[in-house]
PDB file of the backbone (N, CA, C, O) and the ligand in Angstrom, with CONECT records:
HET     ZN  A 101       1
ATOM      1  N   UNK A   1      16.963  -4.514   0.752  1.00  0.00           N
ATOM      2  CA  UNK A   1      16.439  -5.864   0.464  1.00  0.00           C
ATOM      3  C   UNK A   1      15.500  -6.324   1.580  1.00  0.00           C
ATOM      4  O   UNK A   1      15.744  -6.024   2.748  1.00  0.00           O
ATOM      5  N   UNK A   2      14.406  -7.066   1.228  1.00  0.00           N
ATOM      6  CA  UNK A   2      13.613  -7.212   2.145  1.00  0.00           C
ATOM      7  C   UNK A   2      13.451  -9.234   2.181  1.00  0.00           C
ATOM      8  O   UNK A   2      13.078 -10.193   1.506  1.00  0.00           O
ATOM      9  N   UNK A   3      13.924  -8.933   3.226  1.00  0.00           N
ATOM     10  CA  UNK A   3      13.543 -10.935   3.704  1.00  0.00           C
ATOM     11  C   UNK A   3      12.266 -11.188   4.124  1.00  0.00           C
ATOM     12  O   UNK A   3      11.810 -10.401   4.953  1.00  0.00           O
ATOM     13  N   UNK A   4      11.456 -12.256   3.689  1.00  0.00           N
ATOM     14  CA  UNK A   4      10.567 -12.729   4.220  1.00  0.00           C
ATOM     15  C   UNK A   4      10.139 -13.775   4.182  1.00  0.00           C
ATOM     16  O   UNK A   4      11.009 -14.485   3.679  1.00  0.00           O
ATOM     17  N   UNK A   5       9.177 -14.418   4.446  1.00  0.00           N
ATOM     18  CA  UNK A   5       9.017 -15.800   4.283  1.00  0.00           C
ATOM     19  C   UNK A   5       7.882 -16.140   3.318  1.00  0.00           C
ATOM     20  O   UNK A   5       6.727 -15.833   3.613  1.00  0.00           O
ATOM     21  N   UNK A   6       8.181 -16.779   2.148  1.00  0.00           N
ATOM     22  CA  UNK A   6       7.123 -16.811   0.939  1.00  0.00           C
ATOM     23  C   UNK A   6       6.837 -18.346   1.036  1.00  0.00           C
ATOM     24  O   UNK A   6       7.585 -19.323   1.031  1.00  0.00           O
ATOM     25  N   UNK A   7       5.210 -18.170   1.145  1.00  0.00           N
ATOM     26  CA  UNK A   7       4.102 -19.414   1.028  1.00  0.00           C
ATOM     27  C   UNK A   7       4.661 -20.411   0.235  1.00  0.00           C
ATOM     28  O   UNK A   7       4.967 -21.541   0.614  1.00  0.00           O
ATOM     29  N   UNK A   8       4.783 -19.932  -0.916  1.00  0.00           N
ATOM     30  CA  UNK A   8       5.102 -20.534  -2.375  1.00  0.00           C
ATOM     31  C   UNK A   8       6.139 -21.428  -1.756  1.00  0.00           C
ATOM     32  O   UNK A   8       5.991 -22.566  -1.309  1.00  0.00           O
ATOM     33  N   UNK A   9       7.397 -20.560  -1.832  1.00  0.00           N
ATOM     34  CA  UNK A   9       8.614 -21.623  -1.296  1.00  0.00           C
ATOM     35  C   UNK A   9       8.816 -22.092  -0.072  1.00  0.00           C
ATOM     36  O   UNK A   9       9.844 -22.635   0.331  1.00  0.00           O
ATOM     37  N   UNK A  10       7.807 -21.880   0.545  1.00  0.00           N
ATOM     38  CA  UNK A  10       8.250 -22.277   2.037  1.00  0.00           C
ATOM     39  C   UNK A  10       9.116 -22.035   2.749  1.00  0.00           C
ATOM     40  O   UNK A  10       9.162 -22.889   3.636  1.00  0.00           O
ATOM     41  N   UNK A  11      10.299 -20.873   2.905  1.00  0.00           N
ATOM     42  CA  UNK A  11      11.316 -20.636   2.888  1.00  0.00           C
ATOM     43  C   UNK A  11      11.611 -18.889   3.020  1.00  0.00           C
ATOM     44  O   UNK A  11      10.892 -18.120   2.383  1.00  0.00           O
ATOM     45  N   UNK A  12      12.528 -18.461   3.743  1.00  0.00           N
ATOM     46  CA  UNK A  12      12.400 -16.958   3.539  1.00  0.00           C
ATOM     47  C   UNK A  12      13.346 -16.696   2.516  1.00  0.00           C
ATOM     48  O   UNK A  12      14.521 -17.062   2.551  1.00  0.00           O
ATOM     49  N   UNK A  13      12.778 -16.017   1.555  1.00  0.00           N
ATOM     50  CA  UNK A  13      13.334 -15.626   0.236  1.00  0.00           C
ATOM     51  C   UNK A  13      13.562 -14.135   0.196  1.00  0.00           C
ATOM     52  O   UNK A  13      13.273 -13.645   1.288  1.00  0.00           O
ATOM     53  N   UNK A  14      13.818 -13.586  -0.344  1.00  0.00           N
ATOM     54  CA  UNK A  14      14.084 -12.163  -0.968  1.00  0.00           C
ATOM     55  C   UNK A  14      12.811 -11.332  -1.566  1.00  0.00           C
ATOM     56  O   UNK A  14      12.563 -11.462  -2.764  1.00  0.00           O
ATOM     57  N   UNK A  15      12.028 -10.512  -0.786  1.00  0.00           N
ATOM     58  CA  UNK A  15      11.376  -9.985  -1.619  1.00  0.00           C
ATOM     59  C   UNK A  15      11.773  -8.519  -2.459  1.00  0.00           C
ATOM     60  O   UNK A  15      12.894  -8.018  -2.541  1.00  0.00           O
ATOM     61  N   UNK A  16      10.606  -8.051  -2.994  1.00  0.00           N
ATOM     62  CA  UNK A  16      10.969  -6.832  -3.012  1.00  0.00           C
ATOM     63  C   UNK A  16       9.207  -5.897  -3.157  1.00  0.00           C
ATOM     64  O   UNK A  16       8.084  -6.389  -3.048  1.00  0.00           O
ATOM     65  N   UNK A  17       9.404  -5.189  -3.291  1.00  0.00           N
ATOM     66  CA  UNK A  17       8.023  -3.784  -2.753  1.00  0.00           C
ATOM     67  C   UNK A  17       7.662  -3.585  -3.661  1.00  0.00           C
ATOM     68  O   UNK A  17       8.492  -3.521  -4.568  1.00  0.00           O
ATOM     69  N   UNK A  18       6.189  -3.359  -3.997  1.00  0.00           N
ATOM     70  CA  UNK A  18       5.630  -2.781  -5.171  1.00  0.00           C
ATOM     71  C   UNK A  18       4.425  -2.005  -4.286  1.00  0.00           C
ATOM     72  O   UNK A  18       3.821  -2.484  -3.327  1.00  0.00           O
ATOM     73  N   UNK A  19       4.271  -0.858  -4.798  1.00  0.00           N
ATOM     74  CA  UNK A  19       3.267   0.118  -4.173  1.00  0.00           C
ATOM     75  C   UNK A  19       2.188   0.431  -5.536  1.00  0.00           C
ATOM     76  O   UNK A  19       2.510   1.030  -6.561  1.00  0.00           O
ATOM     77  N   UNK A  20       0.961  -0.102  -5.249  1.00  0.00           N
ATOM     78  CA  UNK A  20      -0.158   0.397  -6.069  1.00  0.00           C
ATOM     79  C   UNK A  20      -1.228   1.445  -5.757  1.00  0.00           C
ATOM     80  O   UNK A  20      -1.657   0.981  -4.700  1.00  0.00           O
ATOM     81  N   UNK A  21      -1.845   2.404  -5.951  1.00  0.00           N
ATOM     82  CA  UNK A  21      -2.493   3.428  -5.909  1.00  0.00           C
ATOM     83  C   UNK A  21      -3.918   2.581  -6.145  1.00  0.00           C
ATOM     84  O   UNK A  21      -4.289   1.949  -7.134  1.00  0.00           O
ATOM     85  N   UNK A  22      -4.541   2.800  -4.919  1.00  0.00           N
ATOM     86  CA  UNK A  22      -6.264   2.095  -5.457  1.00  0.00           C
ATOM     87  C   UNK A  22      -6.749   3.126  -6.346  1.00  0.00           C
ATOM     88  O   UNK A  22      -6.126   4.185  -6.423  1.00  0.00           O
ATOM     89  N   UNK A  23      -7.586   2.968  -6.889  1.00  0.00           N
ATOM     90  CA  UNK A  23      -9.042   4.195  -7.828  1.00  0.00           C
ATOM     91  C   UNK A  23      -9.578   3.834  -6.837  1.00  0.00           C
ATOM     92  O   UNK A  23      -9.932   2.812  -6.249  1.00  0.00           O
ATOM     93  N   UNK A  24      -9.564   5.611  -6.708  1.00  0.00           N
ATOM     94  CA  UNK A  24     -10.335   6.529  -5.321  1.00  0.00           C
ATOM     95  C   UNK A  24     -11.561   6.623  -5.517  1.00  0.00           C
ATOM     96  O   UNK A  24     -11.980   7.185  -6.529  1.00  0.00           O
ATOM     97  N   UNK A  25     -12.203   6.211  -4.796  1.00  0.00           N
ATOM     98  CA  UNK A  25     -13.334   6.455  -4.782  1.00  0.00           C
ATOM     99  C   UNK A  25     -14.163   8.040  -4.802  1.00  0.00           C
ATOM    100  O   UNK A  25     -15.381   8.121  -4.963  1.00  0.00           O
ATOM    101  N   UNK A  26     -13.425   9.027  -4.644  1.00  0.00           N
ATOM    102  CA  UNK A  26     -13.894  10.395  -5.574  1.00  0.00           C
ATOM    103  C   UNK A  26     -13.958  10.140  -7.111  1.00  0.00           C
ATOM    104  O   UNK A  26     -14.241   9.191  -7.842  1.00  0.00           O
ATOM    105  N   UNK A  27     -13.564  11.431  -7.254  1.00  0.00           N
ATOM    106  CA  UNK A  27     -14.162  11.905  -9.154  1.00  0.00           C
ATOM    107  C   UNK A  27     -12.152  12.021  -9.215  1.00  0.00           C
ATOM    108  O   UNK A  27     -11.293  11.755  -8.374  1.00  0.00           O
ATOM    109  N   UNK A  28     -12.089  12.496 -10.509  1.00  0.00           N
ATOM    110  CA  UNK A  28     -10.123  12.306 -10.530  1.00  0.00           C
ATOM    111  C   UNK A  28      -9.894  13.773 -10.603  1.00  0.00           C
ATOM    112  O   UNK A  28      -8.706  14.095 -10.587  1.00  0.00           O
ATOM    113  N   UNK A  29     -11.323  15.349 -10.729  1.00  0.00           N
ATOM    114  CA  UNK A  29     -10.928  16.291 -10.971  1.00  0.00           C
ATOM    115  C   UNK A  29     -10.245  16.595  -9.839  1.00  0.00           C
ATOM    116  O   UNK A  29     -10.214  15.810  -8.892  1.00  0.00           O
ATOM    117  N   UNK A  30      -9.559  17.908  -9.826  1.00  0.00           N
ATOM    118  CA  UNK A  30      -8.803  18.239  -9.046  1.00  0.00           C
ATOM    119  C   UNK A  30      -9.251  18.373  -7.462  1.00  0.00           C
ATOM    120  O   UNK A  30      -8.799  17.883  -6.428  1.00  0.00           O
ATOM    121  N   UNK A  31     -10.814  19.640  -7.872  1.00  0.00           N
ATOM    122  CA  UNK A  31     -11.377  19.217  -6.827  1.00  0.00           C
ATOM    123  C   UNK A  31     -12.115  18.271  -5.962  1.00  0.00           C
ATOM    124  O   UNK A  31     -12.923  18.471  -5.056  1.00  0.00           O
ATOM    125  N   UNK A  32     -11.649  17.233  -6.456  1.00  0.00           N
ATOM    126  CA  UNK A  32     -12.106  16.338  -5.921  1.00  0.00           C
ATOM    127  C   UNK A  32     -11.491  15.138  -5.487  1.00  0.00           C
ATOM    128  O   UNK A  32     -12.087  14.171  -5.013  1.00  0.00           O
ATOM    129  N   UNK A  33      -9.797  15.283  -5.740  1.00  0.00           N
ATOM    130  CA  UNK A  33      -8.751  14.907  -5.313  1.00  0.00           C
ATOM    131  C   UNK A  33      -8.325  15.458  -4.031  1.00  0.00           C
ATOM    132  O   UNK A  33      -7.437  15.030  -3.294  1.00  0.00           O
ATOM    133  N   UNK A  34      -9.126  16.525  -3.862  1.00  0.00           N
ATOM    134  CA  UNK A  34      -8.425  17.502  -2.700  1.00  0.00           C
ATOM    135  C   UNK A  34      -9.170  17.253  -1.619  1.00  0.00           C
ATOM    136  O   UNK A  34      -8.698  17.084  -0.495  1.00  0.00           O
ATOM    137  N   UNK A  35     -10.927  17.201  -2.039  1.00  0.00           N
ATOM    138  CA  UNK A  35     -11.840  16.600  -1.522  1.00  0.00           C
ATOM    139  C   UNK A  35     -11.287  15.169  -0.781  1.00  0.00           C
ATOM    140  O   UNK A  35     -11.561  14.975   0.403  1.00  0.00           O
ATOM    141  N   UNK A  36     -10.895  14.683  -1.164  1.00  0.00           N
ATOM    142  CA  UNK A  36     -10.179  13.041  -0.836  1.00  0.00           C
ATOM    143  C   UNK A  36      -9.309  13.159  -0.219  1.00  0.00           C
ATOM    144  O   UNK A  36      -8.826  12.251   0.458  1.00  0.00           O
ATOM    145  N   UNK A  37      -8.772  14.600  -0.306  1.00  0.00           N
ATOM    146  CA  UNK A  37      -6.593  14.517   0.705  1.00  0.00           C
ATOM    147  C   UNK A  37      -7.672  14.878   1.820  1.00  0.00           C
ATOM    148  O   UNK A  37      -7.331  14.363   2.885  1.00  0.00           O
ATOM    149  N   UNK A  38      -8.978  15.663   1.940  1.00  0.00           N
ATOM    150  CA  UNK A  38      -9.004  16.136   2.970  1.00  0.00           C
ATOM    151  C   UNK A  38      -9.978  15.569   3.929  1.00  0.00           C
ATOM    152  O   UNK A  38     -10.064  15.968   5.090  1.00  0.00           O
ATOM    153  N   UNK A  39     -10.856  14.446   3.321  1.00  0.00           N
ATOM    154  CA  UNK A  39     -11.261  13.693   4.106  1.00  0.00           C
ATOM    155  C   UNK A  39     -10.371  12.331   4.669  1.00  0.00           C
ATOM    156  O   UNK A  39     -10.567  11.536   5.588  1.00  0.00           O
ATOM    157  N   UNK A  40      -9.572  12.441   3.906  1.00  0.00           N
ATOM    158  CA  UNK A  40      -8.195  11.339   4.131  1.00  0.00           C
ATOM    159  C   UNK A  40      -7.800  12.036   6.257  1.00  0.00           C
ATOM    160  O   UNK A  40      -7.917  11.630   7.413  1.00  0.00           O
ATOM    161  N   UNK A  41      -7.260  13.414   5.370  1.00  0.00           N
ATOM    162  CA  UNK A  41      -6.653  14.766   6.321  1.00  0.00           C
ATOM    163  C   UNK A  41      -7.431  14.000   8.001  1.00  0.00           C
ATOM    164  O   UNK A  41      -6.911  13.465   8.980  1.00  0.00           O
ATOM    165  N   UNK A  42      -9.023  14.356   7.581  1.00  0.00           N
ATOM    166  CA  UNK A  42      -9.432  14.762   9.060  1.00  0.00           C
ATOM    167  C   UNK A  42      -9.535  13.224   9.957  1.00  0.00           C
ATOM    168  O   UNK A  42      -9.261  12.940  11.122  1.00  0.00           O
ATOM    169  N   UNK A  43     -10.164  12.271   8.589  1.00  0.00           N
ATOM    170  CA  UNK A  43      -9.551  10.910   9.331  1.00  0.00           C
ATOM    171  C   UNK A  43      -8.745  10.547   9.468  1.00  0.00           C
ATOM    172  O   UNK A  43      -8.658   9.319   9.468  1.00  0.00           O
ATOM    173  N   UNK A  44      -7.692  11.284   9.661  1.00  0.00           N
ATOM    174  CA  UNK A  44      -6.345  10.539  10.377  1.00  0.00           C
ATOM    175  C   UNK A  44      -5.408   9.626   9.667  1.00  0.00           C
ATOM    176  O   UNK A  44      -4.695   8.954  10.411  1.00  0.00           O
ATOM    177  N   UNK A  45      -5.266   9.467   8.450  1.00  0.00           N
ATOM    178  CA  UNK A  45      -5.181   8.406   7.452  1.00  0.00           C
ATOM    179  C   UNK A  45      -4.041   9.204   6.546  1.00  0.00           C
ATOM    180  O   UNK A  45      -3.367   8.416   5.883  1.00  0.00           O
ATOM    181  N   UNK A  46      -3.723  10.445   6.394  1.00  0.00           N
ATOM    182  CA  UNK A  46      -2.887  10.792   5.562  1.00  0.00           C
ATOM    183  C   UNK A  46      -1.223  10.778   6.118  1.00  0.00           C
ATOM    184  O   UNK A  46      -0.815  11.210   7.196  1.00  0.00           O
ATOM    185  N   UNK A  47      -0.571  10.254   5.215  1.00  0.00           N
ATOM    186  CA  UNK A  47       0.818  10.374   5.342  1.00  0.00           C
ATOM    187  C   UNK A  47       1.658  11.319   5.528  1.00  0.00           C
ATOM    188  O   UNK A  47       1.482  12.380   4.930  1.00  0.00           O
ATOM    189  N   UNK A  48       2.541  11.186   6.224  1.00  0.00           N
ATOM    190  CA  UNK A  48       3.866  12.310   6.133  1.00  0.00           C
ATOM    191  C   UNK A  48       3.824  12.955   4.589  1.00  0.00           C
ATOM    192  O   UNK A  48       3.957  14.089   4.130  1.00  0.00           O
ATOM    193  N   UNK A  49       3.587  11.732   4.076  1.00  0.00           N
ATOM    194  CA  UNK A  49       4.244  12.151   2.417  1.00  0.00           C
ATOM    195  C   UNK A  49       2.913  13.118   1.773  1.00  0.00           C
ATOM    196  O   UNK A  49       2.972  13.923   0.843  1.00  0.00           O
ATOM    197  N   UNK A  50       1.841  12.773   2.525  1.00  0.00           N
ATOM    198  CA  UNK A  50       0.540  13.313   1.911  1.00  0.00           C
ATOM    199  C   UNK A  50      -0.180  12.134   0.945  1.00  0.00           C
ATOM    200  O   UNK A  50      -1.018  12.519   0.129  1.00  0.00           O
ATOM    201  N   UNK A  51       0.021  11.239   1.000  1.00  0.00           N
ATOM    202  CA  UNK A  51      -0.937  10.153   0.605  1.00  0.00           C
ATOM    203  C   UNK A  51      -1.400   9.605   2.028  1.00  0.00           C
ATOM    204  O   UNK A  51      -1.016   9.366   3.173  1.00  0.00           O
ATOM    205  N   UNK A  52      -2.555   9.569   1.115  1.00  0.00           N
ATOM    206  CA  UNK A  52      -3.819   8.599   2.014  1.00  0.00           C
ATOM    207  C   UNK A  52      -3.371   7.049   2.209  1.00  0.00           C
ATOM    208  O   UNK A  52      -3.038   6.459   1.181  1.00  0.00           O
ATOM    209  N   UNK A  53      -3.341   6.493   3.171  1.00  0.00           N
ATOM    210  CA  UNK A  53      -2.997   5.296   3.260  1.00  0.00           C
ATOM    211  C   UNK A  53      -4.014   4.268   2.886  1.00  0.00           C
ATOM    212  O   UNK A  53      -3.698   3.132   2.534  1.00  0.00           O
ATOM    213  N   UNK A  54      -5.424   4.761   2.984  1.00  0.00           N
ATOM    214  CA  UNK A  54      -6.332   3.903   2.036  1.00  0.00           C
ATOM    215  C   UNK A  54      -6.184   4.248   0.919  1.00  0.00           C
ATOM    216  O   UNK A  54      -7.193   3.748   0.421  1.00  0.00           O
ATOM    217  N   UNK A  55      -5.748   4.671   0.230  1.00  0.00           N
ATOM    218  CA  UNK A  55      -5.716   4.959  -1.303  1.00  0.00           C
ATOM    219  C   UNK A  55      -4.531   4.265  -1.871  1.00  0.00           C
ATOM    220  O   UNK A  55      -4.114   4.388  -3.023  1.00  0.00           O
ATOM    221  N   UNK A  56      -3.929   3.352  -0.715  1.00  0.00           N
ATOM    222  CA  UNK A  56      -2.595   2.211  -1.373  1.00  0.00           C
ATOM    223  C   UNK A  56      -2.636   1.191  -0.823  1.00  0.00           C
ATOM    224  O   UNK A  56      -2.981   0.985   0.341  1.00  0.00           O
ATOM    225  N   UNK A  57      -2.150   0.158  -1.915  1.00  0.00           N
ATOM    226  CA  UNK A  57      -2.083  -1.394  -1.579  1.00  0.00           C
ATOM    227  C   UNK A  57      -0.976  -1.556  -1.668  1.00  0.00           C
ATOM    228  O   UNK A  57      -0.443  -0.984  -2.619  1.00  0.00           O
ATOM    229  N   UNK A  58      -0.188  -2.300  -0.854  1.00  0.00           N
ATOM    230  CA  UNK A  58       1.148  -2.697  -0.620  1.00  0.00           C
ATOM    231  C   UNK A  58       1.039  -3.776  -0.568  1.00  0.00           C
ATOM    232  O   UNK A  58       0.271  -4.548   0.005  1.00  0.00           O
ATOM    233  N   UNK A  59       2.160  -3.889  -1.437  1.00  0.00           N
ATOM    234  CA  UNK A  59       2.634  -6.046  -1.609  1.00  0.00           C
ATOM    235  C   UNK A  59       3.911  -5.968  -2.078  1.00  0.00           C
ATOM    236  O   UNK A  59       4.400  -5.031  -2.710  1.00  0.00           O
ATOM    237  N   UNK A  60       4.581  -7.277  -1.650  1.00  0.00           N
ATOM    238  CA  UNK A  60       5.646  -7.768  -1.739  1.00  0.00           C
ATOM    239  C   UNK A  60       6.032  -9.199  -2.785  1.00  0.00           C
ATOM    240  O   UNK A  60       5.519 -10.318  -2.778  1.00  0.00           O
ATOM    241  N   UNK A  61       6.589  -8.914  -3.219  1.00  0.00           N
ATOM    242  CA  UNK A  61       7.014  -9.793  -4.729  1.00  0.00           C
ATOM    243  C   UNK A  61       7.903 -10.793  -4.238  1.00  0.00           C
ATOM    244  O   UNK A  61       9.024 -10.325  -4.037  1.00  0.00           O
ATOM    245  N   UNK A  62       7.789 -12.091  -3.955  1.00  0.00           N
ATOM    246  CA  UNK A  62       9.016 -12.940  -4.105  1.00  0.00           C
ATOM    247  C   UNK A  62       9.755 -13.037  -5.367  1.00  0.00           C
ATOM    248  O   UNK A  62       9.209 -13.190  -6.460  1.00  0.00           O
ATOM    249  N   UNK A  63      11.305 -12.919  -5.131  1.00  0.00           N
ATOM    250  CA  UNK A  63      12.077 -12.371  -6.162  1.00  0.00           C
ATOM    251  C   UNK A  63      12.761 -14.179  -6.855  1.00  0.00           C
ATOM    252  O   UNK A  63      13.514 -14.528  -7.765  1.00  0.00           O
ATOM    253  N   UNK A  64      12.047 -14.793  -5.908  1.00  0.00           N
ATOM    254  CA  UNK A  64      12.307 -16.528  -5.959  1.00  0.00           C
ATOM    255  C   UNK A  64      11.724 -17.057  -7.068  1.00  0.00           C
ATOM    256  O   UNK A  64      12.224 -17.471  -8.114  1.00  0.00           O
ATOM    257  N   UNK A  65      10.391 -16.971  -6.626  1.00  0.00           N
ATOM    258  CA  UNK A  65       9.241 -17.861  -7.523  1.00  0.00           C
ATOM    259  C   UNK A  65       8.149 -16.266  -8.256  1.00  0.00           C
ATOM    260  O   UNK A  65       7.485 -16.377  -9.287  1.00  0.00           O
ATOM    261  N   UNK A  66       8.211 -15.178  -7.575  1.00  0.00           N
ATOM    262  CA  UNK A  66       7.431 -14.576  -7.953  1.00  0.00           C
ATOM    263  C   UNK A  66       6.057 -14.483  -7.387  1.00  0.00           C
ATOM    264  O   UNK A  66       5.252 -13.712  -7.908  1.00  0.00           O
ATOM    265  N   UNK A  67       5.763 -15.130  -6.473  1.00  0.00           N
ATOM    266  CA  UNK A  67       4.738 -14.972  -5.604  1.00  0.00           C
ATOM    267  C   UNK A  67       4.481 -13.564  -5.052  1.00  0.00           C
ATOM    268  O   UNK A  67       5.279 -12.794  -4.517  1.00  0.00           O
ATOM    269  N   UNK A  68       2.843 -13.377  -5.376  1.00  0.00           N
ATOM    270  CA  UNK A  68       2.782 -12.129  -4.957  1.00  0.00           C
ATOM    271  C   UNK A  68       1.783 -12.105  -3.728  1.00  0.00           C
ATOM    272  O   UNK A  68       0.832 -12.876  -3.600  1.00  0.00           O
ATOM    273  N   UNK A  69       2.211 -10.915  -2.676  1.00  0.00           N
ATOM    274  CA  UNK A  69       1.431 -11.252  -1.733  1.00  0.00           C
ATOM    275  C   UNK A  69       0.969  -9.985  -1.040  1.00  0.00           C
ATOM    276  O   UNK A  69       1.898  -9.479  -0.409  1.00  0.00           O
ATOM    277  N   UNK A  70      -0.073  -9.366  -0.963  1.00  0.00           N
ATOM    278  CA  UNK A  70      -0.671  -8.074  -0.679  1.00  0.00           C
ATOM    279  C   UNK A  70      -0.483  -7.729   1.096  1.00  0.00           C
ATOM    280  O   UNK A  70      -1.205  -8.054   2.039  1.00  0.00           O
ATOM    281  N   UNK A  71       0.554  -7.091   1.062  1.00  0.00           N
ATOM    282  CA  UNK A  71       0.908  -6.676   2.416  1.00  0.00           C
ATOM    283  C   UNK A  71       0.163  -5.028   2.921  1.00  0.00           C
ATOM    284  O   UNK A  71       0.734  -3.957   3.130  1.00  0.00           O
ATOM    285  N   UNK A  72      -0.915  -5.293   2.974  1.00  0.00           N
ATOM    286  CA  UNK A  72      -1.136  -3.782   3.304  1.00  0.00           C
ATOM    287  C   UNK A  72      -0.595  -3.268   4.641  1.00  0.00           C
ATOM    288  O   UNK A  72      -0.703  -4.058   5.579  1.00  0.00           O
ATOM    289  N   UNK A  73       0.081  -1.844   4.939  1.00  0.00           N
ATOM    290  CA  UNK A  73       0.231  -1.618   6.396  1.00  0.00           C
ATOM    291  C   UNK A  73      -1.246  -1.264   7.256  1.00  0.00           C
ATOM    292  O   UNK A  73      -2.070  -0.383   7.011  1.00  0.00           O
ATOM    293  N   UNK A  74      -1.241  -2.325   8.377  1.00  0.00           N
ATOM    294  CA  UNK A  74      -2.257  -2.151   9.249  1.00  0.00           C
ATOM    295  C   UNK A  74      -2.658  -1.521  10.117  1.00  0.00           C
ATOM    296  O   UNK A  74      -2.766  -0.296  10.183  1.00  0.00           O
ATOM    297  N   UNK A  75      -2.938  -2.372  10.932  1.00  0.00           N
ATOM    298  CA  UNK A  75      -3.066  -1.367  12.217  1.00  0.00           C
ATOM    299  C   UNK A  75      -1.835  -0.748  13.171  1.00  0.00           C
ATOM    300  O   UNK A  75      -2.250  -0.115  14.143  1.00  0.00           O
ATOM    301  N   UNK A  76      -0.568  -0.828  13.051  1.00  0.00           N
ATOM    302  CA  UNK A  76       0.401  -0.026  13.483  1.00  0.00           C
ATOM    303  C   UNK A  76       0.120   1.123  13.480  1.00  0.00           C
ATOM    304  O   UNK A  76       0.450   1.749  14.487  1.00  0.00           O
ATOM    305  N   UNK A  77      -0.480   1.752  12.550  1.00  0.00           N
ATOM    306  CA  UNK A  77      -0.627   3.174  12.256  1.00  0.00           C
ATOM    307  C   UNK A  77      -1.285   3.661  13.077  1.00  0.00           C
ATOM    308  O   UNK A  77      -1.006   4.788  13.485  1.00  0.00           O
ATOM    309  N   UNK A  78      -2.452   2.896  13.610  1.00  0.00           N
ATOM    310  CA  UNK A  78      -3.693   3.725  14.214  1.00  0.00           C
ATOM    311  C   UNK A  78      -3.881   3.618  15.574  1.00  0.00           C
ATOM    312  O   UNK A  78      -4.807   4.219  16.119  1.00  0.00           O
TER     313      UNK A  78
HETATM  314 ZN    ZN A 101       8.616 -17.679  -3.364  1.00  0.00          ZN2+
END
């Protein structure tokens, strides 16, 4: 469970995680998905998991009111 503090309610409420996949700015064939892990690769940007961290938007849902709020991870990473 994730606590945080939502605008909406003014108040730290309960959120919860939703992970969206941007459209990549490559082509969707294969090679060109790979093309993308691997310019992801050399800039420094790819995950443990093997996703690109620009290629996701992260946000958090208040489970209160429903407020949604685009948490991308920042600069920690870099
Ligand atoms: Zn809320």
């Amino acid at each position: 469970m994730l606590k945080q503090f939502c605008d909406h309610c003014g108040e730290e409420t309960e959120h919860r995680e939703i992970i969206k996949q941007k459209p990549s700015k490559y082509g969707n064939s294969r090679k060109e998905q790979f093309k993308a892990f691997l310019s992801g690769f050399f800039a420094g940007t790819v995950s443990p998991a093997g996703a690109s961290l620009d290629l996701i938007d992260r946000y958090v849902v208040c489970k209160k009111c429903g407020h949604k709020k685009r948490e991308n991870l920042g600069d920690e990473f870099q």
